[in-house]
N, CA, C, O and CB atoms as a CASP TS submission, in Angstrom:
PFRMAT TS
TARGET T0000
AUTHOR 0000-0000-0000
METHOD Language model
MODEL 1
PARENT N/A
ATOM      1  N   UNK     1      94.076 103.468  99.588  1.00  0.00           N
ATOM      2  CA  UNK     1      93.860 102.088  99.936  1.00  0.00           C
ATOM      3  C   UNK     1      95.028 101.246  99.415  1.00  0.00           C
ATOM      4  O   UNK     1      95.103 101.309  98.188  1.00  0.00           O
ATOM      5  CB  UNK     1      92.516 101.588  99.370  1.00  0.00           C
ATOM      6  N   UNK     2      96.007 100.438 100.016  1.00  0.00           N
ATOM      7  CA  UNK     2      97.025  99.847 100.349  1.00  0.00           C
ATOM      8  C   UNK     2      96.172  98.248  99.211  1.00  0.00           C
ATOM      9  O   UNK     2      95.245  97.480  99.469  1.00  0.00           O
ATOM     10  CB  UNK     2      97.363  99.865 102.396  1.00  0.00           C
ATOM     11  N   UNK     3      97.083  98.388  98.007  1.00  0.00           N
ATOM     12  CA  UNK     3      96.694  96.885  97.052  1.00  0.00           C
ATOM     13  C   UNK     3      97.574  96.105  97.403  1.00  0.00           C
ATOM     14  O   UNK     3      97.438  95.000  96.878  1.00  0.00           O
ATOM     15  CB  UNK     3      96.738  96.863  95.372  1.00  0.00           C
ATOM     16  N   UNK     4      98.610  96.217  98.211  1.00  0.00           N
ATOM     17  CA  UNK     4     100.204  95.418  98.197  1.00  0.00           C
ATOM     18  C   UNK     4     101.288  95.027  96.937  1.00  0.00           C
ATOM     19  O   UNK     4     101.928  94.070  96.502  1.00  0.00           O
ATOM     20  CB  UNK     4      99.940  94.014  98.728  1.00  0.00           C
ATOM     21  N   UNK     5     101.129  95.897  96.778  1.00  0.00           N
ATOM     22  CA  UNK     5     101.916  96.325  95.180  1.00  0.00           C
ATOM     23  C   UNK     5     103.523  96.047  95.668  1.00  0.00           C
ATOM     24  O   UNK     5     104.462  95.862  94.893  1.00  0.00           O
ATOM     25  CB  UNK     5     101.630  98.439  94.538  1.00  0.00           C
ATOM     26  N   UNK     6     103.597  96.066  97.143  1.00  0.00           N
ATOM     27  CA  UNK     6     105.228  95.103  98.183  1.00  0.00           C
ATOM     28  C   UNK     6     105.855  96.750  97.260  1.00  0.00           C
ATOM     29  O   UNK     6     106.701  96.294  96.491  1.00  0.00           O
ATOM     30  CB  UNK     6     106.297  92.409  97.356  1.00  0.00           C
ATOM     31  N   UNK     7     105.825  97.769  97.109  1.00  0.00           N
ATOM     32  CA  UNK     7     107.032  98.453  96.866  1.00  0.00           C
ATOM     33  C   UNK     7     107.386  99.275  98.028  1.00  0.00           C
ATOM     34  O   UNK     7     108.560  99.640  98.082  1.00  0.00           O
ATOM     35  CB  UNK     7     106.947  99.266  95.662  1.00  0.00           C
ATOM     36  N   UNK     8     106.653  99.608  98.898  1.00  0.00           N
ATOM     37  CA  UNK     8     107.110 100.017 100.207  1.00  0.00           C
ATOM     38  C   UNK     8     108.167  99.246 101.157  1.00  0.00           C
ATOM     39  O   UNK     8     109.098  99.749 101.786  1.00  0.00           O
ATOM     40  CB  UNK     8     105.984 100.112 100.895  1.00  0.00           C
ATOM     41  N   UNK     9     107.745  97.783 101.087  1.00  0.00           N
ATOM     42  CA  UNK     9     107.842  96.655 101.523  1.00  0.00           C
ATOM     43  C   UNK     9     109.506  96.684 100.781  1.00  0.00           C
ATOM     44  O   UNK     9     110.451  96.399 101.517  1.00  0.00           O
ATOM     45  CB  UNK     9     106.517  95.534 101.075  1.00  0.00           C
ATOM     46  N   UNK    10     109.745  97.011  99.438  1.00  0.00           N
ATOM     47  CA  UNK    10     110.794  96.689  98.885  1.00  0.00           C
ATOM     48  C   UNK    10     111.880  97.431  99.251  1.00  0.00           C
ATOM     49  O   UNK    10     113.091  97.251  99.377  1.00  0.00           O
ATOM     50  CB  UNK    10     110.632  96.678  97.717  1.00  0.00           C
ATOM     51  N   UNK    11     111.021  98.399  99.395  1.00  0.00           N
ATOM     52  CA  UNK    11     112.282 100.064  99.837  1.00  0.00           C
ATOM     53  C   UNK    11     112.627  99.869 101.142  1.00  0.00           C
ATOM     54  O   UNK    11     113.768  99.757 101.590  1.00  0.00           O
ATOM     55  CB  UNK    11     111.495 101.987  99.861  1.00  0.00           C
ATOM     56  N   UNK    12     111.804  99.840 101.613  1.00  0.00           N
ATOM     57  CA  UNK    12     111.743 100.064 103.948  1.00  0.00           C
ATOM     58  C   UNK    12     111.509  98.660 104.228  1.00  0.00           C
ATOM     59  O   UNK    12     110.374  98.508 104.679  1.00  0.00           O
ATOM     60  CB  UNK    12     109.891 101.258 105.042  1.00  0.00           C
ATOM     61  N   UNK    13     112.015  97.824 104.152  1.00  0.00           N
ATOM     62  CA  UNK    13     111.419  96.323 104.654  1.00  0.00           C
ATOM     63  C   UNK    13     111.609  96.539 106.364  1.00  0.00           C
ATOM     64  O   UNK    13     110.947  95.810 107.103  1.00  0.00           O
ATOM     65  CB  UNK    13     112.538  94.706 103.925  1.00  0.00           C
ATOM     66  N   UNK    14     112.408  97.427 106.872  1.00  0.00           N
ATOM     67  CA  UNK    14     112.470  97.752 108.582  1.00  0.00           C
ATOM     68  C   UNK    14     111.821  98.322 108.486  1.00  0.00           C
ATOM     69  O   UNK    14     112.512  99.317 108.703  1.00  0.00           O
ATOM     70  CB  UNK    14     113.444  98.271 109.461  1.00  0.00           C
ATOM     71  N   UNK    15     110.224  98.976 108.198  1.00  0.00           N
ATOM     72  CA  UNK    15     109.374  99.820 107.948  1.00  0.00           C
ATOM     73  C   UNK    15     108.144  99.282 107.657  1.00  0.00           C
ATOM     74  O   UNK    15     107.289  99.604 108.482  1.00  0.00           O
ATOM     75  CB  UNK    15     109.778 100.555 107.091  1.00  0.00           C
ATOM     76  N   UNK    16     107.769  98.584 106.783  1.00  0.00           N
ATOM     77  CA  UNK    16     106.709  98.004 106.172  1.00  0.00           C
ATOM     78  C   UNK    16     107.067  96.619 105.852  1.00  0.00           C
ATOM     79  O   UNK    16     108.045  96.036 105.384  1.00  0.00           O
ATOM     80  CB  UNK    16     106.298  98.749 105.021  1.00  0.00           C
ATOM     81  N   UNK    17     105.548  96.225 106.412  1.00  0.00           N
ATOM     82  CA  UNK    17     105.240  94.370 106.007  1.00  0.00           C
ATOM     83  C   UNK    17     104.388  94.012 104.868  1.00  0.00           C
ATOM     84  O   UNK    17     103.456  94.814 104.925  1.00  0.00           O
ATOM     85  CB  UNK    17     104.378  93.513 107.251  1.00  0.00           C
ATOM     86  N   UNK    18     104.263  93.463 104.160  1.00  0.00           N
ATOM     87  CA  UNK    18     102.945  92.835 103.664  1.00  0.00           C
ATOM     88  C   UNK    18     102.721  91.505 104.529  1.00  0.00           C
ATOM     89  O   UNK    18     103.609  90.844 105.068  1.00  0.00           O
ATOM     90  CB  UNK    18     103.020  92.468 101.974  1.00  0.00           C
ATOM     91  N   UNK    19     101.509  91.284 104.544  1.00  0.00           N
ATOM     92  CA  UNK    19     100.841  89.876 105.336  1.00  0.00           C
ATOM     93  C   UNK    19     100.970  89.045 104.631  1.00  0.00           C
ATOM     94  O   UNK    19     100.284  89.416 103.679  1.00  0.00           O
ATOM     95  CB  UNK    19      99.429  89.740 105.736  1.00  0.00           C
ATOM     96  N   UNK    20     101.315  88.265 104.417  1.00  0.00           N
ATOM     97  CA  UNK    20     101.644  87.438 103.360  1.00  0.00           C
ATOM     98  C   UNK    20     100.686  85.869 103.682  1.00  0.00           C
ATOM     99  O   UNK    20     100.536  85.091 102.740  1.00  0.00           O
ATOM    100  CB  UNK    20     103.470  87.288 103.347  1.00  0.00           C
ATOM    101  N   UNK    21     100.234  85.613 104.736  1.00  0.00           N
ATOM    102  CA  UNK    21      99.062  84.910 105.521  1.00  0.00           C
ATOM    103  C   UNK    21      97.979  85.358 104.952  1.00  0.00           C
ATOM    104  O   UNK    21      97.162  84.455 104.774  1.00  0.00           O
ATOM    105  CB  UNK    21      98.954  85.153 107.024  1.00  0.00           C
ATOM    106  N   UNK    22      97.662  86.318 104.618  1.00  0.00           N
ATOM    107  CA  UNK    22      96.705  87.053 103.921  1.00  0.00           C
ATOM    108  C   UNK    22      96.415  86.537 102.504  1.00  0.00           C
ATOM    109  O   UNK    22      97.358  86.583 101.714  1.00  0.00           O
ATOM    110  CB  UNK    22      97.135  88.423 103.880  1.00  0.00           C
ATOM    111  N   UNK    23      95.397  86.118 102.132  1.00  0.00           N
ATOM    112  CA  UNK    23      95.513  85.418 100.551  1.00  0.00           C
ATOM    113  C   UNK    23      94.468  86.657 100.202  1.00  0.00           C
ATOM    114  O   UNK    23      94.757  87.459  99.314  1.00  0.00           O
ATOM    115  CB  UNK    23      94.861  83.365 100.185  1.00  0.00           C
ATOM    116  N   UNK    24      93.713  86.723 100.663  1.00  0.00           N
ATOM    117  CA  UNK    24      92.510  88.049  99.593  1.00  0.00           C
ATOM    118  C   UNK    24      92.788  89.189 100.755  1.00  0.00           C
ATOM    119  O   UNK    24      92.708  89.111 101.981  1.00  0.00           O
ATOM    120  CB  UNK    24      90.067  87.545  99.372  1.00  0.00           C
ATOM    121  N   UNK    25      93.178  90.374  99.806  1.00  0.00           N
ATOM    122  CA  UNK    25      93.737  91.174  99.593  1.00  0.00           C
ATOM    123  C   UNK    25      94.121  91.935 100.934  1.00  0.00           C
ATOM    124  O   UNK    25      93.544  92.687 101.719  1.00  0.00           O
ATOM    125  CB  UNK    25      93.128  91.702  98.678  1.00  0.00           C
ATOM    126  N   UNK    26      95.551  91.289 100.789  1.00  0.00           N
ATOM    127  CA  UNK    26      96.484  91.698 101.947  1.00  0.00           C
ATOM    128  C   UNK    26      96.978  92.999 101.731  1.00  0.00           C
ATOM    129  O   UNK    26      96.661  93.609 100.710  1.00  0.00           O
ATOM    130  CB  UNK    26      97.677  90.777 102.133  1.00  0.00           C
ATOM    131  N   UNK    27      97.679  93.461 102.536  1.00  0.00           N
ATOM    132  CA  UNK    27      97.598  94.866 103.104  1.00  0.00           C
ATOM    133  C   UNK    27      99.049  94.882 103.690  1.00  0.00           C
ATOM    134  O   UNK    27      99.656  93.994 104.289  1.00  0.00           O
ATOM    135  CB  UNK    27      96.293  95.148 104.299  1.00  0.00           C
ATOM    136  N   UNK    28      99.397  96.046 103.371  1.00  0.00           N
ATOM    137  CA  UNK    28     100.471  96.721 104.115  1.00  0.00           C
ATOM    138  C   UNK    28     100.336  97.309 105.714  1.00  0.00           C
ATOM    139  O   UNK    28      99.334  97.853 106.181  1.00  0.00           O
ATOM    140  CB  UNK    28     100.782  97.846 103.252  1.00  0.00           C
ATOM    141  N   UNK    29     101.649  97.044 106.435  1.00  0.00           N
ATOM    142  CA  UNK    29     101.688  97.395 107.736  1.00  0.00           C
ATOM    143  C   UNK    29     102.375  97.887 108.253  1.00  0.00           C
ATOM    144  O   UNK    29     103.371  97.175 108.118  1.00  0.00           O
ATOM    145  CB  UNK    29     101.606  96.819 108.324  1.00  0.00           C
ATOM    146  N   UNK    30     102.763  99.065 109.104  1.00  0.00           N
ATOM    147  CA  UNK    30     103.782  99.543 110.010  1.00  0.00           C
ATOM    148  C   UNK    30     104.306  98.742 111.101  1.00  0.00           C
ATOM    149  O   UNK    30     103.691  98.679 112.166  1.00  0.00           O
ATOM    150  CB  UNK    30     103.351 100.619 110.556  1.00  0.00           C
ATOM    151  N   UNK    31     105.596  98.015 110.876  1.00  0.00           N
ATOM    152  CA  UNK    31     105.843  96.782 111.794  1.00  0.00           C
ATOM    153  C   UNK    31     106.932  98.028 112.690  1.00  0.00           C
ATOM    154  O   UNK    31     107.470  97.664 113.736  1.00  0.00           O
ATOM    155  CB  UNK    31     106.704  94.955 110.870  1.00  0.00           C
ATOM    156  N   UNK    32     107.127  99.243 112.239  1.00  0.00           N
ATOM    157  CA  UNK    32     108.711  99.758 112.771  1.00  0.00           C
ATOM    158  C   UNK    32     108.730 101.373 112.313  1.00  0.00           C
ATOM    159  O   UNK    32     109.680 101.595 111.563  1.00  0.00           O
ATOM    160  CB  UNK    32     110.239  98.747 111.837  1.00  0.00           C
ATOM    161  N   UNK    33     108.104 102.265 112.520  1.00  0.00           N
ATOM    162  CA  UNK    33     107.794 103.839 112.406  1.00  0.00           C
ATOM    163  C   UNK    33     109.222 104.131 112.194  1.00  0.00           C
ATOM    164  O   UNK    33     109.619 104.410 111.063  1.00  0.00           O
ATOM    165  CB  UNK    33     107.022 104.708 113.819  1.00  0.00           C
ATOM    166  N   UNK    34     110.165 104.078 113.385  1.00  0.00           N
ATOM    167  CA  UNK    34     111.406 104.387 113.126  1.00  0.00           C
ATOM    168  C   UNK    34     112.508 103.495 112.801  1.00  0.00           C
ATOM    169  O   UNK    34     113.584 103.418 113.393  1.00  0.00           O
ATOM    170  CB  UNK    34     111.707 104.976 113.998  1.00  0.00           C
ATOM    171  N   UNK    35     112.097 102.802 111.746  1.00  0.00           N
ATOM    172  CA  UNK    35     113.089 101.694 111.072  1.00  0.00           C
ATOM    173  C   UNK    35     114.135 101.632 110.279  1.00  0.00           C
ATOM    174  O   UNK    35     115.049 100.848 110.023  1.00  0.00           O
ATOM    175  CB  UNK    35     112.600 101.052 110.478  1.00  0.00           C
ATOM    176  N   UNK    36     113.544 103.251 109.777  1.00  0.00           N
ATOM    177  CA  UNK    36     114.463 103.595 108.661  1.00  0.00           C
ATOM    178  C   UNK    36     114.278 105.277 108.573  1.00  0.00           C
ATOM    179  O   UNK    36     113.299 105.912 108.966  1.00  0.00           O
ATOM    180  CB  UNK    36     114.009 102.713 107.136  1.00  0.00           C
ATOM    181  N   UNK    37     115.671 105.883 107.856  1.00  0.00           N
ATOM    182  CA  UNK    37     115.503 107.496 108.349  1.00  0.00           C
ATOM    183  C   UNK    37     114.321 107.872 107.362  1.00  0.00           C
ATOM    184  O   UNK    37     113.796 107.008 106.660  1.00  0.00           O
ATOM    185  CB  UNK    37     117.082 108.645 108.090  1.00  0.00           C
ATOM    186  N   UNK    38     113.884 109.342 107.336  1.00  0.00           N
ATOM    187  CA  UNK    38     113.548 110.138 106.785  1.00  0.00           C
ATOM    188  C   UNK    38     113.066 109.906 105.389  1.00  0.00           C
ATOM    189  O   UNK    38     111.902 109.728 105.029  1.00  0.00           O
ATOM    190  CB  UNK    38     114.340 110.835 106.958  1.00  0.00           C
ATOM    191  N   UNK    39     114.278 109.940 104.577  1.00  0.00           N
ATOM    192  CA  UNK    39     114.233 109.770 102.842  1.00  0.00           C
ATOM    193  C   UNK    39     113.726 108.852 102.895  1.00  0.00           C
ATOM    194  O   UNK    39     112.582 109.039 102.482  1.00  0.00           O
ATOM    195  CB  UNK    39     115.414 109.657 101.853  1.00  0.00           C
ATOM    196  N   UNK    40     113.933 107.464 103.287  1.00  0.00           N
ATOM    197  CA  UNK    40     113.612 106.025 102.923  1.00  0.00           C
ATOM    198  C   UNK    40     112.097 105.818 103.010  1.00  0.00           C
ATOM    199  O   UNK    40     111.373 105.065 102.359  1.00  0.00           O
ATOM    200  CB  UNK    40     114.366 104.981 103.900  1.00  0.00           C
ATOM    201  N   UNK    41     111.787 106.757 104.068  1.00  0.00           N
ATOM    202  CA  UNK    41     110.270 106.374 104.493  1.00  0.00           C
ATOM    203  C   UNK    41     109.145 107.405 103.291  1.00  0.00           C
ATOM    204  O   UNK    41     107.991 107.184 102.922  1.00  0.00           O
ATOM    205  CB  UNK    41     110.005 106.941 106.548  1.00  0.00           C
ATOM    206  N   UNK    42     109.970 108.385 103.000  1.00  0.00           N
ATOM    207  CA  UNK    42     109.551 109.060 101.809  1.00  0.00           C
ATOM    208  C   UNK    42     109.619 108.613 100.446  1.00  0.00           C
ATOM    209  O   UNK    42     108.831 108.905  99.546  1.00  0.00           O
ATOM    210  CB  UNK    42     110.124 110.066 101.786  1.00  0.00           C
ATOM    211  N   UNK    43     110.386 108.057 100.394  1.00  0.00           N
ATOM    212  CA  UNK    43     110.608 107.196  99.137  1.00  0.00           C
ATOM    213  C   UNK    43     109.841 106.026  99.082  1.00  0.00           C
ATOM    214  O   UNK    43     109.314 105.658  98.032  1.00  0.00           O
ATOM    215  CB  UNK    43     111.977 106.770  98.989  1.00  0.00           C
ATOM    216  N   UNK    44     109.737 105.395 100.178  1.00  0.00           N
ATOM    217  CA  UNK    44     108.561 104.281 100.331  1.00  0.00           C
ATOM    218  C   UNK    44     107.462 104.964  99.653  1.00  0.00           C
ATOM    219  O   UNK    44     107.183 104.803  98.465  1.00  0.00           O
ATOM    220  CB  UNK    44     108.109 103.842 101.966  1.00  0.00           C
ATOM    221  N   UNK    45     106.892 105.681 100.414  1.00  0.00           N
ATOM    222  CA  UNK    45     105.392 106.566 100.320  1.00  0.00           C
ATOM    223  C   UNK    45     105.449 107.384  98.898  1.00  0.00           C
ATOM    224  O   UNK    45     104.311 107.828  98.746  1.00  0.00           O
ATOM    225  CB  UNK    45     105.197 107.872 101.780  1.00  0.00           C
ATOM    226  N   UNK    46     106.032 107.665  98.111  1.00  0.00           N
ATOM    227  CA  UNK    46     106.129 108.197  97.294  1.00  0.00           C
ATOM    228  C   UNK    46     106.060 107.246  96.268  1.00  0.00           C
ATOM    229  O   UNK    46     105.711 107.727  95.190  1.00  0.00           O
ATOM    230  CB  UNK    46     106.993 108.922  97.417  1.00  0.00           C
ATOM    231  N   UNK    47     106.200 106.495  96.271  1.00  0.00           N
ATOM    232  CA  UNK    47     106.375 105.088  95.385  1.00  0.00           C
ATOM    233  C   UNK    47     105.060 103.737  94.789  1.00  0.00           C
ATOM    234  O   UNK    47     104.828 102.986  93.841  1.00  0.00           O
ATOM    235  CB  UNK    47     107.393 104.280  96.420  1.00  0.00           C
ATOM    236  N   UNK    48     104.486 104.179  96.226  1.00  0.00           N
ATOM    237  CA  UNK    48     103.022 104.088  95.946  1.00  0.00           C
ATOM    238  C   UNK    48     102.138 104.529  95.574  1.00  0.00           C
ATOM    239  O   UNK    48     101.805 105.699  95.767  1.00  0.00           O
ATOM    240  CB  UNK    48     102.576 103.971  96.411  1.00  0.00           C
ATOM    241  N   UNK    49     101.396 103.520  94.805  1.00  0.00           N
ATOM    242  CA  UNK    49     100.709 103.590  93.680  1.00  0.00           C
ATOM    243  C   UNK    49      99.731 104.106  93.875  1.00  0.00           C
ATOM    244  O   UNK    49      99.468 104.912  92.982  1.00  0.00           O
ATOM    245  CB  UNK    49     100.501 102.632  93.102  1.00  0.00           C
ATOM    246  N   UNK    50      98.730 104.027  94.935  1.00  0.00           N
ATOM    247  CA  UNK    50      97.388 104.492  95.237  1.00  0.00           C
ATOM    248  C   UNK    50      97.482 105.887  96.708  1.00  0.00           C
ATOM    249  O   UNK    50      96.621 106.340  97.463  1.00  0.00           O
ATOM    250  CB  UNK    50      96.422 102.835  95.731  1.00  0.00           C
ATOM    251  N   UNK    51      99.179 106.200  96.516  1.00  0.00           N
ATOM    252  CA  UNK    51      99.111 107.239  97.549  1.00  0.00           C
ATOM    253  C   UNK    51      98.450 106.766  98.910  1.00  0.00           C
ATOM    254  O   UNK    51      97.642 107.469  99.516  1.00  0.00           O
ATOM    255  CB  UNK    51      98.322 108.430  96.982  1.00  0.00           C
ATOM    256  N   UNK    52      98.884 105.445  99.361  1.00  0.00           N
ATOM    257  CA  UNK    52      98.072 105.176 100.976  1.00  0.00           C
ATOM    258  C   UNK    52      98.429 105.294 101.702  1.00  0.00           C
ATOM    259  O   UNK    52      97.875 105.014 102.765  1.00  0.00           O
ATOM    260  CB  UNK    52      97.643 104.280 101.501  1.00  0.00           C
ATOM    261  N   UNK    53      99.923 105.928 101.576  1.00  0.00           N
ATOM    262  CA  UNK    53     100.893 105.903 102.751  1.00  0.00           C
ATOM    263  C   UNK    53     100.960 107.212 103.071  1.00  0.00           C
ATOM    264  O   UNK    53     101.248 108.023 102.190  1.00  0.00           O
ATOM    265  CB  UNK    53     102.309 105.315 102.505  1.00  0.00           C
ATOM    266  N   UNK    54     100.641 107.726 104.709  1.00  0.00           N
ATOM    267  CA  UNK    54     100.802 109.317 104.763  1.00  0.00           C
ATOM    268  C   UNK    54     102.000 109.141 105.702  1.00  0.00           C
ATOM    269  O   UNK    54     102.238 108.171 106.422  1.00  0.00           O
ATOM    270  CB  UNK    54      99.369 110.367 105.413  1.00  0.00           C
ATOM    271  N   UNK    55     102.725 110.293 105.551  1.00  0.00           N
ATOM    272  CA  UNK    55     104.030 110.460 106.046  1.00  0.00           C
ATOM    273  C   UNK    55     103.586 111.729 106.907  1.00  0.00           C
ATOM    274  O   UNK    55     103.254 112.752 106.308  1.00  0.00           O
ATOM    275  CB  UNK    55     105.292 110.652 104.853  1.00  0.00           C
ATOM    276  N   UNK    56     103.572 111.676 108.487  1.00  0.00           N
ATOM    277  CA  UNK    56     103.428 112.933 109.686  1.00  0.00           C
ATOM    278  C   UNK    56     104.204 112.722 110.209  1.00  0.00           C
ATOM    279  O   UNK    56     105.113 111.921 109.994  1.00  0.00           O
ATOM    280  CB  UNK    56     102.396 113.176 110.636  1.00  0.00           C
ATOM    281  N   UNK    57     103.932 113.735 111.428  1.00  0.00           N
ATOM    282  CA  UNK    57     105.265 114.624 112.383  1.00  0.00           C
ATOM    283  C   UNK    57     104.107 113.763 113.592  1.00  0.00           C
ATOM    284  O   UNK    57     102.985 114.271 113.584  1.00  0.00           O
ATOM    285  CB  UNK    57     105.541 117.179 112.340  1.00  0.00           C
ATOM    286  N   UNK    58     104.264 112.678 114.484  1.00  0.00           N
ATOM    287  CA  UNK    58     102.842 112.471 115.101  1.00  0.00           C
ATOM    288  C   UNK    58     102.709 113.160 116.510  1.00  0.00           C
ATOM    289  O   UNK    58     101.806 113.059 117.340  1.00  0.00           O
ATOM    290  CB  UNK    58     102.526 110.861 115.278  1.00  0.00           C
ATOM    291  N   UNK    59     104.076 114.018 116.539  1.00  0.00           N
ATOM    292  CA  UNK    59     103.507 114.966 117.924  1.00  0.00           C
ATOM    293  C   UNK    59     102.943 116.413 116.965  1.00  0.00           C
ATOM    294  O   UNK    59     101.951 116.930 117.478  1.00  0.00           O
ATOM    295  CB  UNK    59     105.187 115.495 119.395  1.00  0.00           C
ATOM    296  N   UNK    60     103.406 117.060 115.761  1.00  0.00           N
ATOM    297  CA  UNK    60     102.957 118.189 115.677  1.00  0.00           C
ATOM    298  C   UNK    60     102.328 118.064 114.641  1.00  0.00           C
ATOM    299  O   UNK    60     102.037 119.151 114.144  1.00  0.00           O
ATOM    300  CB  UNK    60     103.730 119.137 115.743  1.00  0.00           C
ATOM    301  N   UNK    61     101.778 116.666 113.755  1.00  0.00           N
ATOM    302  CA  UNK    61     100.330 116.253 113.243  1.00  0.00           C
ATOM    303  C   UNK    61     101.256 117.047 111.553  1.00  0.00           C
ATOM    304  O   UNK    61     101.064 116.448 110.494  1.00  0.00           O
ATOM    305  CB  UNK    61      98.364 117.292 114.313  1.00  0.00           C
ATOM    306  N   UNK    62     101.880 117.932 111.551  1.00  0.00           N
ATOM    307  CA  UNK    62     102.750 118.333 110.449  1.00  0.00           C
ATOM    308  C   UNK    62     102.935 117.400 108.948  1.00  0.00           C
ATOM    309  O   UNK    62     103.885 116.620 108.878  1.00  0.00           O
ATOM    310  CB  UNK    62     104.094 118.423 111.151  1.00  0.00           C
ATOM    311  N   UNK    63     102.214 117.504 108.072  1.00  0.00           N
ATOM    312  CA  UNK    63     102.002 116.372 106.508  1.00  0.00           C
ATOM    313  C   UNK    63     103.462 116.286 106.051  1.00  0.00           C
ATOM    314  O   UNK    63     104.110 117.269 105.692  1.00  0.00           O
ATOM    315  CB  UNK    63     100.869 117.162 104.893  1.00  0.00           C
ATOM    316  N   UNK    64     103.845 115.250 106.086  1.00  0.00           N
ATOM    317  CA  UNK    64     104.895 115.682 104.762  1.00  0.00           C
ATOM    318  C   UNK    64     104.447 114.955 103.326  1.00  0.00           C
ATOM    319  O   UNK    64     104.650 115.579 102.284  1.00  0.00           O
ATOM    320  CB  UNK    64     106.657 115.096 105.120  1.00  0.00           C
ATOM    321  N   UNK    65     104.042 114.077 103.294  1.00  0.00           N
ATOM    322  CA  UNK    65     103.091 113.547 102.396  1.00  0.00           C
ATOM    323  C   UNK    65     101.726 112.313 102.396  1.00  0.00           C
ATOM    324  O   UNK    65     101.640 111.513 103.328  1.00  0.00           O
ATOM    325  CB  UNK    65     103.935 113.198 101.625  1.00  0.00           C
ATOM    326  N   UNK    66     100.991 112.309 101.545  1.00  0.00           N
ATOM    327  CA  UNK    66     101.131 113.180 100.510  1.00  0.00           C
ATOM    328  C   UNK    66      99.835 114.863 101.300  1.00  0.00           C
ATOM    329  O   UNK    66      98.874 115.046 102.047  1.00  0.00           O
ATOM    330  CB  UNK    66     100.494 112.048  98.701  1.00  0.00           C
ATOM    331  N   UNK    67     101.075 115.831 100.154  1.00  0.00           N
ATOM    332  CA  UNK    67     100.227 116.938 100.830  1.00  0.00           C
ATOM    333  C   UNK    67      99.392 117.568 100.501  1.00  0.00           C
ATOM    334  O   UNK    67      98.897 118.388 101.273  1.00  0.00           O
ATOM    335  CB  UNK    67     100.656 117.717 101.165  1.00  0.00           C
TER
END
């Protein structure tokens, strides 16, 4: 579950939004899947705190995290 802890947001900003319109408890968003390569989007997801971010392959469903 996504607290908006903005560190995804900090890493991938071509990647992830926080709502910032949002006053009780805003949420992270995929504004841009392919915004940023590979590492970045792993490093996003890895970085978070409550593990909410899953990283797939979305034609061969394939985890890369978390696994």
């Amino acid at each position: 579950m996504c607290i908006a802890c903005c560190s995804c947001e900090t890493i991938a900003p071509e990647v992830f939004s926080i709502d910032k319109q949002t006053r009780i408890n805003p949420k992270s968003k995929v504004i841009n899947p392919r915004g940023a390569g590979f590492n970045k989007i792993m490093n996003a997801a890895e970085t978070c705190p409550t593990k909410a971010i899953i990283v797939e392959n979305k034609d061969t469903k394939e985890r890369f995290y978390p696994l």
